[in-house]
C-alpha positions in Angstrom: -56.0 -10.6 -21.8 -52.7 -11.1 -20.0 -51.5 -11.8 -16.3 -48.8 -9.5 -15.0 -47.4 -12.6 -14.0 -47.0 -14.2 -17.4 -44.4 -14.1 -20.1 -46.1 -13.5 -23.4 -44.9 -14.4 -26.7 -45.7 -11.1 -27.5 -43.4 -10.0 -24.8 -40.5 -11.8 -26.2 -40.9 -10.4 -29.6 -41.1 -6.5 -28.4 -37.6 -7.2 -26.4 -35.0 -5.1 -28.1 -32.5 -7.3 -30.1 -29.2 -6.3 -32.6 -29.6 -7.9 -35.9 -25.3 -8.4 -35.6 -24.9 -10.8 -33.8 -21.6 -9.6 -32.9 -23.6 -6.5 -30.4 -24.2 -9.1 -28.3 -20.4 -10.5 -27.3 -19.5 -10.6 -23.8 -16.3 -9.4 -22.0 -13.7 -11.6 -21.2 -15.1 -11.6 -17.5 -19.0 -12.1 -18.3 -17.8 -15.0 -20.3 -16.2 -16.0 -16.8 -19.6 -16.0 -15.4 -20.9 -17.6 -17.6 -18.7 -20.4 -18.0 -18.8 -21.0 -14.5 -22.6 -21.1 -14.1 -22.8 -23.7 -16.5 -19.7 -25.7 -15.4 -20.2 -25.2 -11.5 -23.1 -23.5 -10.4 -26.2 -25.7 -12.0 -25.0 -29.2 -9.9 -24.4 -26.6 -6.7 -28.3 -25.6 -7.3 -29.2 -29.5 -7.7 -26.8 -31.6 -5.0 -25.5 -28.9 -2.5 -23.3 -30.0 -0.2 -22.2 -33.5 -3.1 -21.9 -31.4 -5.6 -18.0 -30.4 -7.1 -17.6 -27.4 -5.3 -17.8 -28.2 -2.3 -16.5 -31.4 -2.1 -13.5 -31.0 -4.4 -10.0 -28.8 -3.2 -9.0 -26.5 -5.5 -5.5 -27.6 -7.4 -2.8 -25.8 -8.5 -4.9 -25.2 -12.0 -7.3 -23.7 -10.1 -5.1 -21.6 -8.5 -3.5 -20.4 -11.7 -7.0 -19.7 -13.6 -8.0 -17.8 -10.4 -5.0 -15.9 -10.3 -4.9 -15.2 -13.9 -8.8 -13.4 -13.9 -8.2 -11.4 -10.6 -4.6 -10.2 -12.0 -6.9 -9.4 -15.4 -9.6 -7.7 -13.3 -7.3 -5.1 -11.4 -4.8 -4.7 -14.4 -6.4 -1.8 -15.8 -5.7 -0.1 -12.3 -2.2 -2.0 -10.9 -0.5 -3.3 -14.2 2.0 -4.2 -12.0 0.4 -7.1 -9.6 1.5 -10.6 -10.5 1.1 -14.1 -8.9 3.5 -15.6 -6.5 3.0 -20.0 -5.5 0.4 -20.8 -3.8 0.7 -22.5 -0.2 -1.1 -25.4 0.8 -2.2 -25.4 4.7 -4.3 -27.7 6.2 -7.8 -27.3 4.6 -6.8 -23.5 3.3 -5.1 -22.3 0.6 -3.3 -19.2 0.0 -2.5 -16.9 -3.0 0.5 -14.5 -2.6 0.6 -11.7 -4.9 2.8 -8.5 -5.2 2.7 -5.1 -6.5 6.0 -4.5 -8.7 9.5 -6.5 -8.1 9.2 -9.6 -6.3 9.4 -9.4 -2.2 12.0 -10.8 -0.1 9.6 -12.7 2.1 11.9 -15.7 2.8 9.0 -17.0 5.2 6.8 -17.2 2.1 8.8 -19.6 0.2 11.1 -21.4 3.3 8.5 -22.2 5.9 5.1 -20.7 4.5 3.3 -23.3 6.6 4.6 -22.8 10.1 4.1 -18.6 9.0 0.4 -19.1 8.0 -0.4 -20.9 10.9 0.9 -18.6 13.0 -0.8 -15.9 11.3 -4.6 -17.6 10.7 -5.0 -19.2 14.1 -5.1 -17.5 17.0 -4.5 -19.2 20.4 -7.2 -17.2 22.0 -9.8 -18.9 20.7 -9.2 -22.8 20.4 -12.9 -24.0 20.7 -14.5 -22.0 17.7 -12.5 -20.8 14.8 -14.1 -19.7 11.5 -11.8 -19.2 8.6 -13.0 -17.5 5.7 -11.5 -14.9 3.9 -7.9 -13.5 5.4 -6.6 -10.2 3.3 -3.5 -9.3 4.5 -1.7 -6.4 2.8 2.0 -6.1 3.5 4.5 -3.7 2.2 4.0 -4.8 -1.7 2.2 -8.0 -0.8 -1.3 -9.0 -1.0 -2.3 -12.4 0.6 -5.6 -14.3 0.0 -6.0 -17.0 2.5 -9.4 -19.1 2.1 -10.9 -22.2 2.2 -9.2 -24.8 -0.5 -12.4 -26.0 -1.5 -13.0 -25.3 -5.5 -16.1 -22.8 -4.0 -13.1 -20.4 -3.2 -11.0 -20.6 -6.2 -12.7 -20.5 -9.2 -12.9 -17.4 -11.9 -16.5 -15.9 -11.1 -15.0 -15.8 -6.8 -12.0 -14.2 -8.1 -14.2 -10.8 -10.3 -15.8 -10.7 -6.8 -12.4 -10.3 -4.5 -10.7 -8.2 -6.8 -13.6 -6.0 -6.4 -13.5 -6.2 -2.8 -9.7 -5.9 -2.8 -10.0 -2.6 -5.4 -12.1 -1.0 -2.6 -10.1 -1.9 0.2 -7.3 -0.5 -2.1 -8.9 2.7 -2.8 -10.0 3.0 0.8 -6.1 3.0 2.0 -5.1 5.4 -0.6 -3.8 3.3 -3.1 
């Protein structure tokens, strides 16, 4: 006699299972997950606040593998979104990208810094400021402005904002 609460050899056995091993292949983006559980998420579980992603700032690499999956997640629906520079700003990063020819945003590549600060902070409210997630769509330009810490930037964060960004998308009319 079993427990509801127990895992029975039994159990194990009856689970349905391909005998090719190939049925059981991931996608390019559960691979993603994966890969980033193993790599990030197990020392996050075990040290918290001392463990890599949150004490390390993502780099440019970062930056390029993140870019890379959340062009890859909304290329079946905007073939045309690529990845600009990213710009470095005091504890945040962001992650230009653009729908079709490149912009003529000459703050985004002469003074990107002075630009983002104007556009993150507000003077309003000095004492308490929470920066999370900034989404700013303009003309063909989508900015993500975050956090720089790895947390932010890495593959499994990026399936989750182009999801969020596809629905904000949809929700304009795009």
């Amino acid at each position: 006699m079993g427990k509801s609460t127990a895992i029975l050899k039994q159990d194990v056995d009856l689970l349905p299972y391909p005998e090719d091993p190939e049925d059981l292949s991931f996608s390019f983006w559960e691979e993603a997950l994966c890969e980033d559980v193993i790599k990030y998420m197990t020392s996050y579980v075990r040290l918290g606040q001392n463990s890599e992603l949150l004490k390390t700032a993502a780099d440019i690499n970062d930056l390029r593998e993140y870019a890379g999956m959340f062009i890859r997640m909304l290329g079946s629906v905007y073939d045309n979104l690529q990845a600009s520079d990213p710009v470095f700003l005091n504890g945040l990063t962001c992650q230009p990208f653009y729908f079709g020819e490149r912009p003529n945003l000459n703050w985004l590549t002469e003074q990107p810094e002075d630009e983002l600060r104007k556009l993150i902070y507000s003077e309003n409210h000095e004492h308490l400021r929470t920066v999370r997630l900034l989404r700013l769509y303009s003309e063909n330009v989508l900015l993500l402005v975050k956090p720089d810490r790895l947390r932010y930037w890495i593959r499994s964060t990026a399936i989750r904002d182009a999801d969020e960004t596809l629905l904000d998308l949809r929700r304009q009319g795009y």
